[in-house]
N, C-alpha and C positions, 0 to 999 in steps of 0.2 A: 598476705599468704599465711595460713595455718598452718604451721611446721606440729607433724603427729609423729612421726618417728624416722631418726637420721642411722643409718649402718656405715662405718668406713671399715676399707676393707685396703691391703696392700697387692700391687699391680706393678708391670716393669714396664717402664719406658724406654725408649729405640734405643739406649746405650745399654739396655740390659741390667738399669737399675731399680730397685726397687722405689716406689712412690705412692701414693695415697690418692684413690677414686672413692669419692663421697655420693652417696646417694638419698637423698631427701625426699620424705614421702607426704603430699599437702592433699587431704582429699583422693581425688581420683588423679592428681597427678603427680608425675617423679620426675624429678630432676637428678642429673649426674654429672661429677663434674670430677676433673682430675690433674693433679699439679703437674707441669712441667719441671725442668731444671734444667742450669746452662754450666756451659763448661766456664766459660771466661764468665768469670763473676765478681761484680765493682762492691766495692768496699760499704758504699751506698744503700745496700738493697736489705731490704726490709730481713730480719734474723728465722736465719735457718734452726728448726731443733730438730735434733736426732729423732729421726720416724717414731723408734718405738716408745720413747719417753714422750714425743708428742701424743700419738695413742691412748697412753695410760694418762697423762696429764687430762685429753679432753676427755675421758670417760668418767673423769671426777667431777664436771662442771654441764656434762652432755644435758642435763636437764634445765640449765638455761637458755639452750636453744631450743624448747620444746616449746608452742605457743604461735603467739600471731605477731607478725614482725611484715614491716617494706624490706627494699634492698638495702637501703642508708640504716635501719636501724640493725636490721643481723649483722652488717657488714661492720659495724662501730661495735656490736658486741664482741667480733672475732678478734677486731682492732685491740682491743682492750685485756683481750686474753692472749696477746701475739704472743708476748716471752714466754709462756708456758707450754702454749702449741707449735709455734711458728707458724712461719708462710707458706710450707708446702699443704698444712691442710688449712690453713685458713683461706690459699686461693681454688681448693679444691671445692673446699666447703663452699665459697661464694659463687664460683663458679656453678654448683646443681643449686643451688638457689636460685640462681639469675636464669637457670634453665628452666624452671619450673612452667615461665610463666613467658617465652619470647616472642608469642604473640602481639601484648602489650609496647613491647620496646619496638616489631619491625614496621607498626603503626605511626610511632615516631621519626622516623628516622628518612628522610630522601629516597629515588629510584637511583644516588651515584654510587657505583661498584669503585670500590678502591685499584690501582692498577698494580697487577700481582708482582713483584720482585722477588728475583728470583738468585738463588747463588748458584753462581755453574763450577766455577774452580774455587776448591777449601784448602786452607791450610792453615798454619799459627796452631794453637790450640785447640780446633777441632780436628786436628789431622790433614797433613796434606804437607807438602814442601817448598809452596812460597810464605814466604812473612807475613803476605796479605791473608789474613784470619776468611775475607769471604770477598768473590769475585763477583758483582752484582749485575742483574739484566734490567731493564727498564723497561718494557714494551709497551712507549706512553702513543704509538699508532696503532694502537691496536683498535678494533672497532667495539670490541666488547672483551667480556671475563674470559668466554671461551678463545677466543684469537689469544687473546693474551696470556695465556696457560699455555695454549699450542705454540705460539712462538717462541717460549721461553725451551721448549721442550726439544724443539726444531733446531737453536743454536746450540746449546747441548751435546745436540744428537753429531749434526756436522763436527762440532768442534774435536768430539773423540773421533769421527770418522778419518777426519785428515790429520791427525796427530797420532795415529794409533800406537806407532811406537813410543810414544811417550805419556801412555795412557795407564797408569797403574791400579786403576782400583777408583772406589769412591771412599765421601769420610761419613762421620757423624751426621751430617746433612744433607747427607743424599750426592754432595757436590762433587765435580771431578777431583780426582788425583792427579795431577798432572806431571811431569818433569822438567817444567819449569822455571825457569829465575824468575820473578818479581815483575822484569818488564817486557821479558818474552809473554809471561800471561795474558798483560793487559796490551799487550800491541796484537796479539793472535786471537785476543776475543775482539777488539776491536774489529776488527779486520772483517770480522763474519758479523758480527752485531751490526756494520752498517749497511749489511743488505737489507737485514729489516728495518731497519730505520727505528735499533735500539739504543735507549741509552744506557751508559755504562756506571757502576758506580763500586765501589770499595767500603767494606769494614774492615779498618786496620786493625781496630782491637786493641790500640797503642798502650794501654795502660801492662797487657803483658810483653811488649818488649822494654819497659821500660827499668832500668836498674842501675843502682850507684849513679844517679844523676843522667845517665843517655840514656839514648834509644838505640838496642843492641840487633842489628839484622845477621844473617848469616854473614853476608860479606861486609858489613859494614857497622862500625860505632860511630853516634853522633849526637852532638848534645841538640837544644831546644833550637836556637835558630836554625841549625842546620835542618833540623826535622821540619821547621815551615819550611824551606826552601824547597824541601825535596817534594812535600806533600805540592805546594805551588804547581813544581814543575811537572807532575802528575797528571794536574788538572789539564794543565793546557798543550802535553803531549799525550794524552790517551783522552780527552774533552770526556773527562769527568761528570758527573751532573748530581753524581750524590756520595758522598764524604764521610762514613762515618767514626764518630772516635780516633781522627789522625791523631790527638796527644792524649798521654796516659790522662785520667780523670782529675787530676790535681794541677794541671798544665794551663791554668785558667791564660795566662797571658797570648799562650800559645793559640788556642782557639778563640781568643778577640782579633788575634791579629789575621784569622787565616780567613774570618765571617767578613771581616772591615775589606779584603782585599777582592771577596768572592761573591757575595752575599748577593748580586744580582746575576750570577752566573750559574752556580748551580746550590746544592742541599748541602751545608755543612751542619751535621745531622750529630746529636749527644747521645750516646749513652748510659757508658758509666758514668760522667760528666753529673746528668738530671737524674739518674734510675727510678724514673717514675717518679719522683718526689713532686708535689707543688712548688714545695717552699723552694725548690735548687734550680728553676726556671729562669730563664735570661736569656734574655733575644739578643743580646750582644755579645754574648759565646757562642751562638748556632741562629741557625735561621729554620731548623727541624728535629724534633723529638722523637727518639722510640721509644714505645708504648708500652712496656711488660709486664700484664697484671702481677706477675708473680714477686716483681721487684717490689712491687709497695704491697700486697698482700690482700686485695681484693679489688673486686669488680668494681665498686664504689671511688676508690683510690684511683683508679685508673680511668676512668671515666670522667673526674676531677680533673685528670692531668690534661687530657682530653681539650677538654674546657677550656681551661687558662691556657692551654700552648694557642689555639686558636685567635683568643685574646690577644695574645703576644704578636699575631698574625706569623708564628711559625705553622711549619705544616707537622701535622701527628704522623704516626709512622708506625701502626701496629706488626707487634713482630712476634714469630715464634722464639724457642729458645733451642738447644742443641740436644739437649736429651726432652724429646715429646712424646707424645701420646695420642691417640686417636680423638682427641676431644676435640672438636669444634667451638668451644665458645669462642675466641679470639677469632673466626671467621665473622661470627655475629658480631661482633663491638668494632670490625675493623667497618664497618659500614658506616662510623663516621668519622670515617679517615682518606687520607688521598691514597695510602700506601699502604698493600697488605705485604710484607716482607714473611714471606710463608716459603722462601725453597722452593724447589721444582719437582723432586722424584722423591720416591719410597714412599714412608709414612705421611708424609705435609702433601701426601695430596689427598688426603682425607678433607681437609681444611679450603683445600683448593677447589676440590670436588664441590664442598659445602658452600661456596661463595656461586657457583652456578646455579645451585638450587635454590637460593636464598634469590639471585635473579629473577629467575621463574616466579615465585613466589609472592615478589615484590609487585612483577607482571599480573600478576592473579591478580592483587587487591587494588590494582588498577592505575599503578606509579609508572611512570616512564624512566624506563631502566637505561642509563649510559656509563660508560668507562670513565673513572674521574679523569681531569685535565693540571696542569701543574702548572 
């Protein structure tokens, strides 16, 4: 691609923050592309700079993206100028890159739709009043993208219906607010998730409950073994099927021991643990990766990670982050993955919307489109 001329420009994302939408002009086409940000953010992930010093920094160097570049080589220039600009416009940037030209990529890629996961009850740090950071849906019967977006939609919908009194509001992710304890949540979404015949799964997010050595809940302190215990008995009284980040990111002994006991049962799934990194991979800490371009700081990075978890024969796990945007790419790159972890309502069904059409689409050029399987 000929990159002739880039404009960034600042835009706010679902929490009402400001962030960076890149627009890239190649010929007669334009790519747009724009960073997310998350609230619970691992120590791991590729370095954040201050918006407006990133601004003024790339305006000083903007003429080395001017020219003919692939994805691998813009995406190694961004890399290389990360502490100057940071991540937020380096995943922006690569992101209207990678748009420029998605034709090329959806020729590559299989007819398997990744299957939507969805968060119904938030709390922890994106708001809400259980521990549990995010309540997850699994809609692995679904027959396709569309069933599987409407079922997620459907438990949801019941779960505030029959709870009303205890229904206060949504959070940062569209998820319920509930008035719940911990294991009132997951015994009352169970309870309706197995009329569809969903599975269940949790982000605990451990790394922020974690301080002066425990793991701090509303009603309860508890050091490490205790925290496998309880994560265990989780699994096998609410039958869990996906895990993610039960110990804070430093907790290595923790998640060997919780993969070693589980690992043919369901997804004991990294985080902050891997944040996108290559080099932080280990299939003996987890048996599944999420995917966040923004943590390693480009499309390239994360497409890499992609790769080797596969390798590792863990499963990928693309995911949004908690302050988003209307951008679609991570719909596109989650198409080679079993898991689109995209939310259910407000904004993230832009994303969700985008994975139906991407079906259709796939149908056009003549792929046989199915619901991945796990």
């Amino acid at each position: 691609m000929k990159i002739k001329c880039i404009g960034l420009k600042k835009i706010f994302n679902s929490r009402g923050e400001e962030t960076i939408e890149s627009t890239i002009f190649s010929n007669n086409k334009i790519g747009i592309g724009s960073a997310p940000s998350g609230a619970s953010v691992g120590t791991k992930e590729a370095k954040l700079v201050d918006l407006d010093t990133g601004l003024k920094n790339f305006n000083k160097i903007k003429n080395k993206f001017i020219g003919k570049f692939n994805q691998e080589e813009f995406d190694l220039l961004l890399m290389n100028n990360l502490e100057k600009i940071g991540s937020n416009l380096t995943t922006s940037l690569s992101f209207a890159f990678f748009n420029l030209d998605t034709d090329k990529f959806l020729h590559k890629v299989s007819g398997e739709i990744p299957i939507p996961m969805g968060n119904v009850i938030g709390g922890g740090v994106h708001h809400g009043l259980t521990d549990i950071q995010e309540i997850l849906l699994l809609p692995v019967k679904s027959k396709d993208i569309f069933e599987g977006i409407k079922t997620n939609f459907a438990i949801m919908d019941e779960l505030r219906n029959k709870y009303k009194s205890k229904f206060l509001g949504v959070n940062d992710e569209g998820a319920l607010v509930m008035n719940f304890s911990n294991e009132e949540a997951l015994g009352n979404v169970l309870d309706i998730a197995k009329k569809y015949k969903t599975k269940l799964g949790i982000d605990l997010a451990a790394s922020e409950l974690f301080s002066g050595g425990k793991y701090i809940y509303k009603n309860l302190k508890i050091g490490k073994e205790e925290q496998i215990d309880l994560i265990s008995q989780w699994i096998k009284d609410y039958k869990l099927y996906f895990i993610e980040d039960p110990f804070e990111e430093n907790d290595i002994s923790g998640f060997r021991e919780l993969t070693k006991r589980f690992r043919k049962k369901c997804l004991i799934c990294g985080d902050d643990l891997f944040a996108t990194q290559i080099t932080r991979l280990d299939n003996e800490l987890a048996n599944a990766c999420i995917i966040k371009p923004n943590q390693v700081g480009t499309v390239t990075g994360a497409l890499e990670c992609i790769t080797k978890t596969k390798e590792l024969k863990m499963v990928p796990v693309l995911s949004h982050r908690s302050g988003e945007t209307c951008d679609s790419t991570i719909a596109r790159l989650s198409l080679l993955t079993k898991i689109a972890k995209f939310g259910i309502s407000q904004i993230r069904i832009s994303k969700l919307n985008e994975l139906i059409r991407l079906r259709d689409l796939l149908k056009f050029n003549g792929k046989r489109t199915r619901l991945a399987k796990l």
